[in-house]
N, C-alpha and C positions, 0 to 999 in steps of 0.2 A: 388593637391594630396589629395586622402580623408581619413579623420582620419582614426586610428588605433581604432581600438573595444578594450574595457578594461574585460577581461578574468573576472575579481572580478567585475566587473558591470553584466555580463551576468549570472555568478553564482548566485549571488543576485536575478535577475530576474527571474532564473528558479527557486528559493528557494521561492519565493513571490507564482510565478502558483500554485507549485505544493502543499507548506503548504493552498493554496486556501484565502490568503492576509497576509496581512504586522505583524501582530503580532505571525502568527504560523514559519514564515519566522524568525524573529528577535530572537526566542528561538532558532531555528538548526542554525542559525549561531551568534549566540552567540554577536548579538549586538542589541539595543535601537531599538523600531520600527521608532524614528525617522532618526536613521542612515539608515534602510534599505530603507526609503521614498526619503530620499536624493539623497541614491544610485539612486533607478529607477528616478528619476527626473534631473539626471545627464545623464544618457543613454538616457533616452527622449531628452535630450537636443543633445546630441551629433547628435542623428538619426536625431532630426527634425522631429518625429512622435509620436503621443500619443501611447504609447502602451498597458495602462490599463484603463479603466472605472472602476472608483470607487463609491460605492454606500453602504447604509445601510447597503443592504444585500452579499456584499463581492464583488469579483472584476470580472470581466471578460475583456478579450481579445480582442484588437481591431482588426483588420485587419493586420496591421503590425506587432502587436505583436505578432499573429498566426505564423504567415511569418520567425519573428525572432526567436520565439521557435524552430520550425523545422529546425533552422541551429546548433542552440547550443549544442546538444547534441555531433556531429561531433566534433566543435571547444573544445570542454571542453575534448572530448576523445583525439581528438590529442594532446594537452597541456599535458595529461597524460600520453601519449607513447613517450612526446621528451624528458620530464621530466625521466622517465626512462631509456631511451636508453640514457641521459648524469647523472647518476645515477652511484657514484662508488661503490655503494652496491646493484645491480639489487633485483627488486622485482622476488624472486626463492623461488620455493621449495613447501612443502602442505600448502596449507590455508585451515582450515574447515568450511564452511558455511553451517548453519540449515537454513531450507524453508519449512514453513507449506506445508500441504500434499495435500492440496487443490487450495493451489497457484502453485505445484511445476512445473507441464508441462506449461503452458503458461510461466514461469516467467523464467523457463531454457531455450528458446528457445531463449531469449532477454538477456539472463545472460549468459551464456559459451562463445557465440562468441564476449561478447565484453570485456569478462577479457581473454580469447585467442588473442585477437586483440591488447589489450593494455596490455597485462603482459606475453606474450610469453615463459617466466622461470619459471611461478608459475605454480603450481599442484593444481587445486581445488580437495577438497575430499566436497561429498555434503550429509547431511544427511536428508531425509522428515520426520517431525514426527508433534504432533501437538505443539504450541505454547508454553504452560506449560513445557513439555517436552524438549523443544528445551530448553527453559529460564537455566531448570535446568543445563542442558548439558554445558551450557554458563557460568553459576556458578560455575562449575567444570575445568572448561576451559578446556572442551573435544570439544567444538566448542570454535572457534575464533571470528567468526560471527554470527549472528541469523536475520534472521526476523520473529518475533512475531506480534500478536495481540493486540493491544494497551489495558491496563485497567488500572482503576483509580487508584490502589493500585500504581501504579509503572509508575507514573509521575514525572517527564518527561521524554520523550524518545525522540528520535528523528522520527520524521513521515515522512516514505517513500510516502502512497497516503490514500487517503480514498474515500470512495463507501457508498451509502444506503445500506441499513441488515433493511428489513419488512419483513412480515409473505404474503404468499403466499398460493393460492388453486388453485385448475383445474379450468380453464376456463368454462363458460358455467355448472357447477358440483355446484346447489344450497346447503348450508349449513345450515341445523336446528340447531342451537344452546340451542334447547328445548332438543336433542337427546344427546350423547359424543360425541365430535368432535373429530374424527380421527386427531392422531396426526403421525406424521415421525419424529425423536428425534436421535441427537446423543448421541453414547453409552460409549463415550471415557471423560475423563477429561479435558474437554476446556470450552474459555467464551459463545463460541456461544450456548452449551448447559446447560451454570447455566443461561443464559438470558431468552432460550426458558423454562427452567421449573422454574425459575420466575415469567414470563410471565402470564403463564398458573396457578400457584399459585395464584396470585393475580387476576386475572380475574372472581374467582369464578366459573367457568365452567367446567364441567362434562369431560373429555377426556380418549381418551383410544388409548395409543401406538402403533397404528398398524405395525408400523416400524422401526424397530432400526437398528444403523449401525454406523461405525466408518468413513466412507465414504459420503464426503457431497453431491456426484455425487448421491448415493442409494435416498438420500432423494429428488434430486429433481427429480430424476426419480419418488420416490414415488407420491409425485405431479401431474408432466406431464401425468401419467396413469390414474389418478384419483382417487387415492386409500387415500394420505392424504390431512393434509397441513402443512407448516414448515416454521421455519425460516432462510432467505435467504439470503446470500448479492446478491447485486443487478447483480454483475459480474457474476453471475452462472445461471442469467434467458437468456434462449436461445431461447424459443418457446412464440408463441402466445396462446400454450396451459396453460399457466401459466397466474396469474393475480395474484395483489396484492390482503390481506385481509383484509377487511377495516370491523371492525363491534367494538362499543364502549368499549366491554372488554377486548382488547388488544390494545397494545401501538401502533403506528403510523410510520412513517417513522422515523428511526433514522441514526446515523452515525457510520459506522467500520471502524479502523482504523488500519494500518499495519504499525508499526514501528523498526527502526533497534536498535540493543543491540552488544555490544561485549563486550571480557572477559579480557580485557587489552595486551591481552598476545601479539600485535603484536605492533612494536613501531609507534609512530605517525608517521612519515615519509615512512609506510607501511598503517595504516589504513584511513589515507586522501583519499590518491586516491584510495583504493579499494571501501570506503566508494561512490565517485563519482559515481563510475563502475557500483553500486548497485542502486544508486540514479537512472543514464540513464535509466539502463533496466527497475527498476519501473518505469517511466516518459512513456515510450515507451509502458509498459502493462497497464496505467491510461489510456493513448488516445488511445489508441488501442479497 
């Protein structure tokens, strides 16, 4: 007969992927990086397969592990629907969740049908707006849920997925940096544009806003036409007309991070597994 799979070993492992190794893992679930080393080397054992490659520079996926990813998201969702359907107080009624305005189509797409799938009584109510905004809404407990943009002010949080965020120009479209460099800038209160006019502060360089917008679609369109350049997560480059901007008075590849917040207001025995629900459909918009 071949062993059973331990549900809290596979959690652990998708919590290892997706924080991208053992110590962003061992803060969201709240245990020792050595307890979460233990876990995966206990599943390794079980399986009889390596499933991470560990290194300097953080970990990567073996083959089998790829393999076992793609099943877990199923298993963990069903755990969540039997758990509920033998639940004497069903998950019912509105949950509010905020969702950046920028994430919100890809990330709804992976998000409705699988808290429709596993919470069949609950009513989402969903608001887009930007991160700051949402944060507040979350303080007010007018959302229940949020996901936010990760900043240092307000560590720790828990981390859904992270992406590259560089600065980008048109393709082929030479930049004189002797000239103003055409900037595309958002116009609204968030991190991505205290970072871009940061950026641009400190680099000493001549620029001139050609494009403002609340909309991070406008900016890379401004890009893709050739009209500026901006800064980008890496998620939102779709064309070959884009390329990164690489020239020494602005910073380099960095990290954005998108993590979840809530306002207490739903009991643990409600925010577990919705928090799961939210985890899947990021996992699913990282590899995706």
């Amino acid at each position: 007969m071949k062993p059973l799979l331990d549900l809290d070993l596979l959690n652990t492992f998708a919590a290892v992927v997706e924080a991208g190794g053992f110590k962003g893992a061992s803060s969201r679930l709240y245990r020792s990086q050595a307890a979460v080393s233990m876990q995966i080397k206990r599943l390794e054992e079980q399986l009889g397969q390596r499933l991470l490659e560990r290194s300097n520079q953080g970990i990567k996926l073996t083959e089998p592990g790829k393999t076992l990813l793609s099943y877990i998201d199923r298993l963990l969702r069903l755990n969540n629907e039997t758990l509920s359907a033998l639940s004497a107080e069903p998950l019912r009624g509105p949950v509010h969740f905020g969702i950046p305005t920028d994430y919100a189509h890809p990330f709804l797409q992976q998000f409705i049908p699988r808290i429709r799938e596993a919470f069949p009584e609950l009513v989402p109510r969903v608001t887009c707006g930007r991160s700051r905004k949402l944060r507040e809404l979350v303080t007010t407990g007018d959302l229940d849920v949020a996901i936010v943009t990760g900043e240092p002010q307000f560590d720790p949080e828990n981390n859904l997925w992270s992406e590259a965020l560089c600065w980008y120009a048109p393709a082929g479209l030479p930049i004189n940096t002797e000239e103003a460099l055409p900037v595309a800038l958002l116009d609204s209160d968030c991190a991505l544009r205290d970072l871009a006019a940061s950026d641009l502060r400190q680099s000493g360089l001549d620029y001139d806003p050609v494009l403002t917008s609340s909309d991070m679609a406008n900016l890379y369109s401004a890009v893709e036409s050739g009209l500026a350049v901006a800064l980008l997560p890496e998620s939102s480059i779709t064309s070959s007309r884009v390329r990164p901007f690489q020239i020494d008075q602005l910073p380099g590849q960095r990290l954005l991070t998108m993590n979840i917040i809530d306002a207490g207001t739903l009991s643990p025995n409600f925010m577990q597994p919705l928090q799961k629900c939210v985890l899947s459909a990021a996992r699913a918009l990282a590899s995706g």
